[in-house]
N, C-alpha and C positions, 0 to 999 in steps of 0.2 A: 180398469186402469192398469196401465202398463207396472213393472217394479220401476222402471228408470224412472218414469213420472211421479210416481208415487213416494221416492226417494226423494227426487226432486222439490215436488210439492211439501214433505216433511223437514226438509232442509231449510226452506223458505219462510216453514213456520216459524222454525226455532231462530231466522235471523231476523224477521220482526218480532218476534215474541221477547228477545234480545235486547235489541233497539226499544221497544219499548216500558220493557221494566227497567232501562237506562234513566232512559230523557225523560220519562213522565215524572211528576213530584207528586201526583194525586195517583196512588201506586192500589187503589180501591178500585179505581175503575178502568184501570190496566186489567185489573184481576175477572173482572168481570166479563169483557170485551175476550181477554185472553181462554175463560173458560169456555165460553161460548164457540170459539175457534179450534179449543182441544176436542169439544165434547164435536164440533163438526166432524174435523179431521179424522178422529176413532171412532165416527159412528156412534156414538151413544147418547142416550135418551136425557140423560142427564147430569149434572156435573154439581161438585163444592168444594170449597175450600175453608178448612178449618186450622185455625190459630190458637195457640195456648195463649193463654191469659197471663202466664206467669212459670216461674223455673217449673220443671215436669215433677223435679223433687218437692217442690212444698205443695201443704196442706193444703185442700179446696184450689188445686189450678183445675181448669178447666178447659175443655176445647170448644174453642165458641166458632159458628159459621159466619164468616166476613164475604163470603160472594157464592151466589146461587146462581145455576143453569137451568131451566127443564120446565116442565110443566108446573111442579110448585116450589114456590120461593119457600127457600128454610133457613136466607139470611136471617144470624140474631141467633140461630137454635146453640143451645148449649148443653153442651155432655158432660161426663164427669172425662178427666185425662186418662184413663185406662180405662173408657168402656167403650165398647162395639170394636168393629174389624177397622175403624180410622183409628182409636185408640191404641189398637194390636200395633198396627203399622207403626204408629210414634214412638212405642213403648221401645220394640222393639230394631228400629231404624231400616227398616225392612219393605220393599214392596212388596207385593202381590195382587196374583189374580186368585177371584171369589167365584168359581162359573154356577155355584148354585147355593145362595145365601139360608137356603133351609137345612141347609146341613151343616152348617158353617155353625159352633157355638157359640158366637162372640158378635153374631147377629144380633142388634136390638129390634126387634120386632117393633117394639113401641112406636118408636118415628114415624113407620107406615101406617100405624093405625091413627099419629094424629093428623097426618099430611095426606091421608087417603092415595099415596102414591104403592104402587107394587113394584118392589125391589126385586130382581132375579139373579144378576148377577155383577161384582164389583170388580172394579180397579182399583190401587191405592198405592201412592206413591209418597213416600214421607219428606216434609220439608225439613233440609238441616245444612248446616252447616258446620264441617270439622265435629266438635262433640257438642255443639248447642243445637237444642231441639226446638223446630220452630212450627210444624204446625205438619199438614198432608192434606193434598190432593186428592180425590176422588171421582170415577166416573162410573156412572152403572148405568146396564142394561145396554148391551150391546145391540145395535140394529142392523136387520138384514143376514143373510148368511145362515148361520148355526146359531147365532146370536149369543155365540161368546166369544172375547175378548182374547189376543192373542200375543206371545210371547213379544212380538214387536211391538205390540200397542202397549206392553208393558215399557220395553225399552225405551221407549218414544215417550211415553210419562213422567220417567225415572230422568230424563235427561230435560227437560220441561220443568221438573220439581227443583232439578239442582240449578238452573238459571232462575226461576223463582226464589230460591231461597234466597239466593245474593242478591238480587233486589229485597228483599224485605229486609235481610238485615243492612244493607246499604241504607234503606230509606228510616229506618229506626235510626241507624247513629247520624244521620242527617238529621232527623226530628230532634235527638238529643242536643249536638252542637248548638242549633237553632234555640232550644230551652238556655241552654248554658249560655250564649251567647245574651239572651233576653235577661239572664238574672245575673250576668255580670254588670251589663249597661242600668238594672235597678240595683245592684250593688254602688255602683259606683254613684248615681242618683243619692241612694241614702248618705253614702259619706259625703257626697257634697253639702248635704242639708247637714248633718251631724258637723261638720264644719264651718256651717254659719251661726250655729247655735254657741260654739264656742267666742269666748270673746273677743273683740279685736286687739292684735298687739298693740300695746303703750309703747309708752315711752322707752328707751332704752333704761332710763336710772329708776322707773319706774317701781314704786317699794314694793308692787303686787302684781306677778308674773305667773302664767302656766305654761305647761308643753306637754303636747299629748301625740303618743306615737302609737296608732292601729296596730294589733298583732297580725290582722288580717285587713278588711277592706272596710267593713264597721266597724265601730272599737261598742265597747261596753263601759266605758269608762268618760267622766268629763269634769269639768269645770267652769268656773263661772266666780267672776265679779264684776260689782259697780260701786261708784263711788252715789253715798245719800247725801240728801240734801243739806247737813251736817259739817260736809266735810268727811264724814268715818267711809271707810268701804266693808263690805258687804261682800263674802265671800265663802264657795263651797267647793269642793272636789268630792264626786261618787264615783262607785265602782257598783256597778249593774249584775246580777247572779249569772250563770250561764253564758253564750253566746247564741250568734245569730241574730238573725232580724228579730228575731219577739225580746232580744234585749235589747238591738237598737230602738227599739220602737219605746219601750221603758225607759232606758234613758233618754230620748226626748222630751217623753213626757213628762219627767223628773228634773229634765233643765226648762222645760217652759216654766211646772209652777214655782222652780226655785224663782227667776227672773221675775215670772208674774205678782206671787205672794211678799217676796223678800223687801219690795218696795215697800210695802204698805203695813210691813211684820217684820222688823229690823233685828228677831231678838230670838237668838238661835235655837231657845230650847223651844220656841212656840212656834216658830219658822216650820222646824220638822215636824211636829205632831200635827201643826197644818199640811204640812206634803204627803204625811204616814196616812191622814183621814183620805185624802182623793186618790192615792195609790190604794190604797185596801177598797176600795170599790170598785175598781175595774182591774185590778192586777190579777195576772194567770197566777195557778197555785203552785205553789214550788218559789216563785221568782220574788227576789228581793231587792232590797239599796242598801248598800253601806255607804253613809257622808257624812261626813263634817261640817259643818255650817257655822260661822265665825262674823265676827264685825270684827275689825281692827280703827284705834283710832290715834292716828297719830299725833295727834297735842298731846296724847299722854304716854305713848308708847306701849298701849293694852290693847290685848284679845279677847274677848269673850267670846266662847266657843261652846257647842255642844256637838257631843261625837255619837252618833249612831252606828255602832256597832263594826267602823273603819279601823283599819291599822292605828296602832298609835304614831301623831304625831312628834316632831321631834324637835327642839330646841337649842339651835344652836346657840352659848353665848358669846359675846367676846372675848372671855378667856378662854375660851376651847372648850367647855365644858359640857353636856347633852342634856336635855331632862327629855325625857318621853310621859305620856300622860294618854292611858289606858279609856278605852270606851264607857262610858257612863248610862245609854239607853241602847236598845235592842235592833237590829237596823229594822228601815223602812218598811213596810209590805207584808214583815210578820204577823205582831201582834195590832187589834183595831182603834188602841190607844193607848199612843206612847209618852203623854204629856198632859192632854188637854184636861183642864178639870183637876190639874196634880200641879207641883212646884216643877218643872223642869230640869233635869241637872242639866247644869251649866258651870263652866271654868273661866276663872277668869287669871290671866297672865300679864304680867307687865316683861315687854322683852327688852329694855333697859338697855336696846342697841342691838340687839340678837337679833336671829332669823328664825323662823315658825317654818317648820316645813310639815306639807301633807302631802303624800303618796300613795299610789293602789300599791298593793301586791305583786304586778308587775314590774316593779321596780325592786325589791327584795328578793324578790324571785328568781329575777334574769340573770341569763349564762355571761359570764368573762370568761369565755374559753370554755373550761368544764367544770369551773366551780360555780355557785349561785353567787350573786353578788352579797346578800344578808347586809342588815342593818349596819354592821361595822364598817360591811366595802360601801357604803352610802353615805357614809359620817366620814371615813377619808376622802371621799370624791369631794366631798362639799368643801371639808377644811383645804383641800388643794385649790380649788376653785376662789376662795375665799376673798380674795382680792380683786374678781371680777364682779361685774354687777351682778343684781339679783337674775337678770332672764336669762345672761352669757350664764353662769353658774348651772342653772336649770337646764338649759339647754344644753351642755357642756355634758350631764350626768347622761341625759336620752342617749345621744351621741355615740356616747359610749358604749350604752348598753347594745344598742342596734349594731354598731360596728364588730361588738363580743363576741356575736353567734350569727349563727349562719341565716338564725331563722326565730324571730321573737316568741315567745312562749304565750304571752300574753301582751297586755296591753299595759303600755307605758306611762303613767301620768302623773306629773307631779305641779303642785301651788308653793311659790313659796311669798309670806310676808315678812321683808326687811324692813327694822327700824333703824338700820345706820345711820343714814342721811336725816332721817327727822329728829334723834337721838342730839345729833350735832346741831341743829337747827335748834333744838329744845334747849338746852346747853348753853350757846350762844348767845340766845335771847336772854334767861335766866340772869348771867352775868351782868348783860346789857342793860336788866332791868326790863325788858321790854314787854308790852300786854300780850295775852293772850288772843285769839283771836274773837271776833264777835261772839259766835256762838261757841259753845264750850259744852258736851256731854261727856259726862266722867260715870266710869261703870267701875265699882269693886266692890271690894267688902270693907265701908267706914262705921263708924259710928253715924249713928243719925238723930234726932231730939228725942233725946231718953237714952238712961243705962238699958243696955243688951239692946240695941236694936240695930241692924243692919239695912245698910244703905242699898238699894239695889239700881239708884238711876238719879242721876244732878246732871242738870243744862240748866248754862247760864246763858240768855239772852239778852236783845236790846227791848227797852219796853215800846213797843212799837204792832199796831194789831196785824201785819203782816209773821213776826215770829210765832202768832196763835196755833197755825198749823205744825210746826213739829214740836212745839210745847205736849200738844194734844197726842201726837203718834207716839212720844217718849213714854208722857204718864199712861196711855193707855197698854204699851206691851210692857211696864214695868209694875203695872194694878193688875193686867192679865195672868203673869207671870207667880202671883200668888194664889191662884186657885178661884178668887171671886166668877163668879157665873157672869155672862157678856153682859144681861143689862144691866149688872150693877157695875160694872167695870166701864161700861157707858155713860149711867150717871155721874161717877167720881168723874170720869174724863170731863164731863158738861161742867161740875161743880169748878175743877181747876182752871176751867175757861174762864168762866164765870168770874173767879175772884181774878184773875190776870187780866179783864178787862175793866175788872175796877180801879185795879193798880193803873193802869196803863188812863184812863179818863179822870181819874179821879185823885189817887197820890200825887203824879205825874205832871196835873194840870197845870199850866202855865210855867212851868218850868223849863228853861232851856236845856237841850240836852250837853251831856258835860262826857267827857271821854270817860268810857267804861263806870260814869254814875247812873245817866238813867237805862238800866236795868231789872233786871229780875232773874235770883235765881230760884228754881223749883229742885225739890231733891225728894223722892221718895223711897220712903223707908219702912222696915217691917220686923217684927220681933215681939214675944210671948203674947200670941195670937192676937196682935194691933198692927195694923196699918197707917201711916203716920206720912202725910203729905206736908212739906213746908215751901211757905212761898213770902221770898225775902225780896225788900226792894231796897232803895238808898234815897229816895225821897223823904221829906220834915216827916218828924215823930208824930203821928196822930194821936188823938185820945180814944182808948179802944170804947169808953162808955158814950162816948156819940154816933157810934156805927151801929145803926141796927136798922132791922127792916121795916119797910114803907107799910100801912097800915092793907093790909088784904081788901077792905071796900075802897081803898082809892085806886081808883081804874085809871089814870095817866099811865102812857107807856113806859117799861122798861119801870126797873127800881125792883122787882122782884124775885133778881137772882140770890138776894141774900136768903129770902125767907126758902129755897130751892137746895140752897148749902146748907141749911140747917136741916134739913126735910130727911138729908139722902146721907150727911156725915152723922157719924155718933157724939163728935164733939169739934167744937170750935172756938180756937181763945188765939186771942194776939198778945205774942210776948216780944220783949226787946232782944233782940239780937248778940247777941255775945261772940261776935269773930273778928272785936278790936278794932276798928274802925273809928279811929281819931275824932272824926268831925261829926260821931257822934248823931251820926244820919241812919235812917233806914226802919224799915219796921218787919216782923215775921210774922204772918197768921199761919198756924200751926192746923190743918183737918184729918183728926182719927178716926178711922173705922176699924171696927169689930172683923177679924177674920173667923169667928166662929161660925 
């Protein structure tokens, strides 16, 4: 072959060889096809291309072979990144020609003997680009001639290697885009779910409002309320350890079983050591919750709250005043039981018109310029605000902060519950004289039937066997909440049925009902180791010596819930009522048990 030809024909190579580590996307079997066409062109027996696995400088990279020429495939072989004469080459960003590999020290003999191939003499042209090292070329055993390789077929390598390289790293930051691309569009995915999980906005005058602003594209942070069947609402804000999706994925799972469990477990100190048990079975280690978990009830203008291990909440009153009120349980995901089996701490608040605010850390945290905002730039935000409603307010504080800095720190999220509007409403009526609503649950700390004993749950309902069910849901998280073990916290729940459906068939009986007389209130109460259920109604005075139960051989149905309260309580006596009631109506049977 002529030199012009052969000029020619190498020119040709390099502009398809060009063209197609361009346009191909499958840049594997570019390489392959491309080898096969170097290892023609130079005459040689056979060809490879090997890739580092990783930077040249760290620990265990390797050079692995990604495309084979020649009689045997040694796609897949993997060397250490400084050994043999491809090694030399990368190490050192060097071609060269090898024209006799037994004299060469940097020869691995090994290969040949496990490929049964006879290596005599190399080519090697390193891939790179600028100072990133990306892998080398190789052809051995020259054919025909002297049968070695020569300074042009080095040349011809060396210029072949460096249009390779820029394909490969072209085709890597295209792979990368394409990853980035794919985990923005599931970023964005998860905040859309993370934002259906969030509540829907209320009302604007709405007394229970949140606002949650992402640091980045998940947040780690959320909230949640509902209003129960009550009338109270049922309310939490967390803030999730860490970032990232294994916290979005946490806080998912942490606003499902608030939603889930909160329906059915109204009572915040058992609420969370319900969330604390299913988060400690599948929770990564290191990762935690901090929340707060709350009922607010507005007939009476009280919080009951339990705080796991969150910021302190903050109280604003109507005269301006704050109270803050420090964590009382250990957050979420910690420890494997943070309540059950134990009394709960739990707070209880009356905000008398105030406003209850919960926040993450993001909110204390965040930049105004270049100072932190801190609890006191969050107490003036609020009192300036103070005249807006509860979500303008809330909203009004986010606002801020986002607009402060350039770039959020973290994640923004604040609950607040306002008793203003219900305050004036409570007020109002009072004046007016006017009732209460049907149902009525009141939570604090009263006295209860008996010196020293405290109250920890009263609904007053209508006697009617429709109110059974939240009778039953109140006593059961308020008999929980004292430590008793589930079936016997089952049985008292059955026992309080029990006697409210005698009330309700039997006191009750033919009497028309009369505004706010046919009722029942239930209140339980607990104090030096007794638990103390009372269940008062406003029907004629009965004689407690005629009440008793149906003979156990008489098998007619029903009549044997009495001898079932007696079975399961320690004691059982009906006393007359003492809370002034003119007309001289109404009866109390009083049911003790033992907390020891």
């Amino acid at each position: 072959m002529s030199a012009h030809n052969e000029n020619t024909g190498q020119l040709d190579l390099l502009a398809d060889m060009g063209r197609n580590f361009a346009d191909s996307g499958d840049i594997g079997s570019v390489f392959k096809t491309g080898l096969e066409r170097i290892a023609l062109t130079l005459e040689a027996e056979g060809g490879a291309l090997f890739l580092l696995d990783g930077p040249l400088n760290d620990e265990g990279t390797k050079l692995v072979c990604n495309a084979s020429f020649g009689p045997v495939d040694i796609a897949g072989l993997t060397i250490d990144a400084d050994d043999g004469i491809v090694g030399r080459a990368v190490n050192s960003n060097c071609a060269e020609i090898v024209r006799d590999v037994t004299k060469d020290p940097n020869f691995n003999i090994e290969i040949d003997k496990e490929s049964g191939f006879t290596t005599r003499s190399i080519l090697c042209a390193p891939l790179a680009v600028k100072d990133e090292k990306i892998g080398a070329i190789e052809m051995v055993n020259k054919k025909g001639g002297d049968n070695l390789f020569t300074v042009e077929d080095l040349k011809l390598l060396e210029t072949l290697a460096a249009s390779a390289s820029l394909a490969i790293l072209n085709a890597r930051m295209a792979a990368e885009l394409v990853e980035k691309e794919k985990m923005r569009r599931e970023l964005e995915l998860a905040a859309e779910i993370q934002k259906s999980l969030l509540p829907a906005d209320g009302e604007p005058d709405s007394p229970v409002a949140g606002v949650n602003l992402p640091a980045r594209v998940v947040s780690g942070d959320f909230f949640d309320f509902f209003v129960l069947d009550d009338g109270r609402t049922c309310f939490t804000l967390a803030d999730v350890s860490g970032k990232g999706m294994n916290a979005a994925l946490l806080m998912a799972k942490t606003a499902s079983l608030f939603r889930c469990l909160g329906k059915e477990t109204p009572y915040p100190g058992i609420l969370i050591a319900k969330i604390n048990a299913e988060i400690n079975e599948t929770a990564t280690r290191g990762m935690f919750v901090t929340m707060l978990v709350g009922v607010y009830d507005p007939e009476t203008g009280t919080v009951r709250f339990a705080n796991a291990g969150h910021e302190p909440p903050l109280l604003h009153h109507p005269d301006g005043s704050v109270d803050d009120f420090e964590a009382s349980m250990p957050p979420v995901g910690v420890l494997p039981d943070i309540g059950m089996g134990k009394t709960p701490v739990e707070t209880t608040i009356n905000l008398e018109g105030g406003a209850f605010y919960i926040f993450t850390d993001g909110v204390t945290e965040g930049y105004i310029g270049e100072e932190e905002l801190g609890a006191e730039g969050f107490n003036n935000l609020i009192k300036k605000g103070k005249e807006l409603l509860p979500a303008e307010r809330i909203n009004g504080v986010a606002t801020h902060l986002k607009e402060g800095s350039e770039l959020l720190r973290d994640d923004v999220t604040i609950l607040v519950v306002d008793d203003g509007a219900a305050f004036k409403e409570r007020t109002a009526n009072k004046v007016q004289g006017k009732n209460r609503a049907e149902t009525d649950v009141i939570y604090g700390h009263r006295h209860g039937h008996g010196p020293g004993n405290e109250e920890i749950a009263k609904i007053s309902v209508p006697a009617r066997p429709e109110s059974l069910k939240i009778v039953r849901r109140v006593v059961e998280g308020a008999v929980a909440s004292c430590g008793l073990g589930k079936d016997t916290v089952q049985d008292i729940v059955l026992c309080v049925d029990e006697a409210c459906q005698n009330v309700i068939r039997h006191a009750y009986a033919g009497i028309k009902p009369e505004k706010n007389k046919n009722e029942m209130i239930i209140s339980v109460s607990s104090g030096q180791q007794i638990l103390i259920i009372g269940i008062r109604d406003f029907a004629p005075r009965i004689d407690p010596d005629k009440v008793h139960p149906r003979e156990l051989d008489d098998v007619r149905p029903g009549g044997l819930g009495t001898h079932f309260i007696n079975e399961v309580m320690d004691k059982v006596e009906f006393k007359v009522p003492e809370d002034g009631h003119k007309d001289n109506r109404g009866n109390l049977l009083v049911l003790s048990k033992s907390l020891k």
